[in-house]
C-alpha positions as CSV (number, residue, x, y, z in Angstrom):
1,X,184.2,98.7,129.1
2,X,182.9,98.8,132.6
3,X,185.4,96.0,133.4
4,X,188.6,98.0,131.7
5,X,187.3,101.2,133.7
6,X,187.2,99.5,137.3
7,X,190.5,97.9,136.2
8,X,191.7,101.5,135.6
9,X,190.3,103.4,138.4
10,X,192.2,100.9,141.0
11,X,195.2,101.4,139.0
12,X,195.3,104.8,139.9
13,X,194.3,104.1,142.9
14,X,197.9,102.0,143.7
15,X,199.9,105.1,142.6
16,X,202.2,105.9,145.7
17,X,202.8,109.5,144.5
18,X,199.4,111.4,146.4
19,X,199.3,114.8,144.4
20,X,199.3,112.1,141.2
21,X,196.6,109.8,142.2
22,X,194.7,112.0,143.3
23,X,194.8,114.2,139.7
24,X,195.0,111.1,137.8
25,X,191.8,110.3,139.8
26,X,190.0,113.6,139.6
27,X,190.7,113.5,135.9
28,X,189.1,109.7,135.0
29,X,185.9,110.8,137.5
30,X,186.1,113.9,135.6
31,X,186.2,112.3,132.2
32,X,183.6,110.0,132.9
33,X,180.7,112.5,134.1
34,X,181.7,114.5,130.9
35,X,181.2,110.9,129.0
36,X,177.9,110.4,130.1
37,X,176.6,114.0,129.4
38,X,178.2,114.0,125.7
39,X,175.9,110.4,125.3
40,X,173.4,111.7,126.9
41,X,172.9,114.4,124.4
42,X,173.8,112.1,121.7
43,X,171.2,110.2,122.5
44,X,168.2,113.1,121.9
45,X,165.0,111.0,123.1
46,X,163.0,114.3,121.8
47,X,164.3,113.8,118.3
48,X,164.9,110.0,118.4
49,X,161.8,108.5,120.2
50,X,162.4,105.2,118.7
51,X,160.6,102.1,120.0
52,X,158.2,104.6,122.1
53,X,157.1,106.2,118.8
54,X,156.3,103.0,117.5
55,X,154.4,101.3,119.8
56,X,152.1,104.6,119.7
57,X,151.8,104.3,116.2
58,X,150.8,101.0,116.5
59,X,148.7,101.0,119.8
60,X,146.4,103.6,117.9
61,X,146.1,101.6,114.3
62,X,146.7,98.2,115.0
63,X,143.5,96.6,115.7
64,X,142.2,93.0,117.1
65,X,141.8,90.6,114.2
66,X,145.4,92.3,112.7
67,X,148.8,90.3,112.7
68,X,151.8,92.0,114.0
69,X,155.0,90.7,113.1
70,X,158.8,91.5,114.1
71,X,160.9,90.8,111.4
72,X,164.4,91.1,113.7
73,X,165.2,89.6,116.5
74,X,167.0,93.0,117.7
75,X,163.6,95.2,117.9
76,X,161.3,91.9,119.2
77,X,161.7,91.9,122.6
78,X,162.0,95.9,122.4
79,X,158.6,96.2,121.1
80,X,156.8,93.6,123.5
81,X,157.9,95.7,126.2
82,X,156.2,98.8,125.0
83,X,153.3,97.1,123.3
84,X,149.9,98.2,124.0
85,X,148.2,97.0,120.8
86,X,145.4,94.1,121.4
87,X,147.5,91.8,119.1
88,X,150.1,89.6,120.3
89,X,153.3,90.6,118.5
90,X,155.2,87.2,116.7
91,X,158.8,86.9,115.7
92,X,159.5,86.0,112.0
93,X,161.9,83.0,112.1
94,X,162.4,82.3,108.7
95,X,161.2,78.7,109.1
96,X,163.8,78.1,112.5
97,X,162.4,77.1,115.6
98,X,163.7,78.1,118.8
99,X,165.9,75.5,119.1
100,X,167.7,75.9,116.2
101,X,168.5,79.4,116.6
102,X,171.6,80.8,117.5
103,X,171.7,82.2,121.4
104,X,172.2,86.1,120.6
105,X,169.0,85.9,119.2
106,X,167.7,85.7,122.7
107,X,166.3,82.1,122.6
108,X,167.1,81.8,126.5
109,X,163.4,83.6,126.5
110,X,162.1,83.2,123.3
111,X,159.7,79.9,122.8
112,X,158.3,78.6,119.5
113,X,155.1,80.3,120.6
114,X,157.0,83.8,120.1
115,X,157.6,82.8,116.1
116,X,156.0,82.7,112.9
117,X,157.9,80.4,111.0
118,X,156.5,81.4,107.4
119,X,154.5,84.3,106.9
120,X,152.5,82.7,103.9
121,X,151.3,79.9,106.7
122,X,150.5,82.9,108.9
123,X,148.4,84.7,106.8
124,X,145.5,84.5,104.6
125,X,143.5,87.0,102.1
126,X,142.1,90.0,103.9
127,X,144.2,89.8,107.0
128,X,145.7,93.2,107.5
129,X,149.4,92.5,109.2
130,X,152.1,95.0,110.5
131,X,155.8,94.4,110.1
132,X,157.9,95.5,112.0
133,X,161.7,95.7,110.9
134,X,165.2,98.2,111.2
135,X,168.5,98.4,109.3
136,X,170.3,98.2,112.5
137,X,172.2,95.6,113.8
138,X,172.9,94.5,110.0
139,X,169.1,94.1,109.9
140,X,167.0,94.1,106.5
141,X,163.3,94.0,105.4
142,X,162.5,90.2,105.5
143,X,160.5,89.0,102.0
144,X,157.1,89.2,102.0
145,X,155.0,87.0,99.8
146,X,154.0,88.2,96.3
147,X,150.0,88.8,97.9
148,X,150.8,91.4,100.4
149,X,150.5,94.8,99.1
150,X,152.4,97.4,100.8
151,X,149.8,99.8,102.1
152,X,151.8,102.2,104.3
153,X,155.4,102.6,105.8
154,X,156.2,104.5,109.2
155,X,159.7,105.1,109.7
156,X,160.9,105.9,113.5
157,X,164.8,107.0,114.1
158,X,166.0,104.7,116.6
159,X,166.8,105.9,120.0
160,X,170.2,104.6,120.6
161,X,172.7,107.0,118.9
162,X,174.4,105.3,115.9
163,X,174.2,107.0,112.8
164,X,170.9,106.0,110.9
165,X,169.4,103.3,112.7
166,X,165.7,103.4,111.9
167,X,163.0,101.5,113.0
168,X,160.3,100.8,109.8
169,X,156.7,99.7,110.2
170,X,155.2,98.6,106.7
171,X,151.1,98.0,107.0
172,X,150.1,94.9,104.2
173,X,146.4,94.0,103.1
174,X,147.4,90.1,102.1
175,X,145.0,89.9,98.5
């Protein structure tokens, strides 16, 4: 929209009348400020702590010989800014490698070091792993195997303000 807004702006700005550019003007700067306060409170980072509240939760349970995986390529790069755990985080590929991925999913950074192609390879019994996971973005819960049992779910509203984005963190002791 940035690119519709400068258009705008010097559009009004060609208006010969001066009394009407200038209101015209006064109005979109006007408009604009009152856009970025409505968002701004929209947005509610005391309610909706999103990513930050994660990482918390994780940086204080999450422990060395755990596995910590993203299962969306949305929150992956999200959460390896903010993490502090002692685990390196791994995106869940589904069996794709970097190469084969489409582009959105941020594979001008990503390598096939940042994946975990299957999560049954991954694992073994005993390992305690973290997945991480949101219904944003047309996002779902990728499958698990049959052998991790679900110990405990964390569920985080998501920062950005669209109507029921959450951020989930399920905790799995693989038997």
């Amino acid at each position: 929209s940035s690119f519709y807004l400068m258009m705008l702006g010097l559009f009004f700005a060609k208006i010969p009348i001066p009394f009407l550019r200038r209101t015209l003007v006064a109005l979109f700067i006007g408009m604009n400020i009152f856009a970025i306060g409505y968002y701004w409170n929209e947005v509610n980072p005391n309610e909706r702590r999103g990513m930050a509240e994660t990482s918390a939760m994780l940086t204080a349970n999450v422990e060395p010989d755990h596995k910590l995986f993203v299962g969306n390529n949305f929150e992956f790069f999200n959460f390896k800014y903010y993490n502090e755990t002692p685990v390196r985080p791994l995106l869940y590929s589904a069996g794709y490698s970097v190469k084969d991925m489409p582009h959105y999913a941020g594979t001008a950074i990503l390598t096939d070091e940042d994946l975990v192609l299957n999560f049954e390879e991954a694992t073994k019994p005993g390992d305690t792993v973290w997945l991480i996971y949101t219904n944003g973005f047309g996002g779902t819960k990728p499958d698990v195997p049959k052998n991790w049992n679900e110990v405990s779910l964390h569920i985080t509203k998501e920062i950005r303000p669209y109507v029921g984005t959450l951020i989930y963190v399920s905790q799995y002791k693989v038997q």
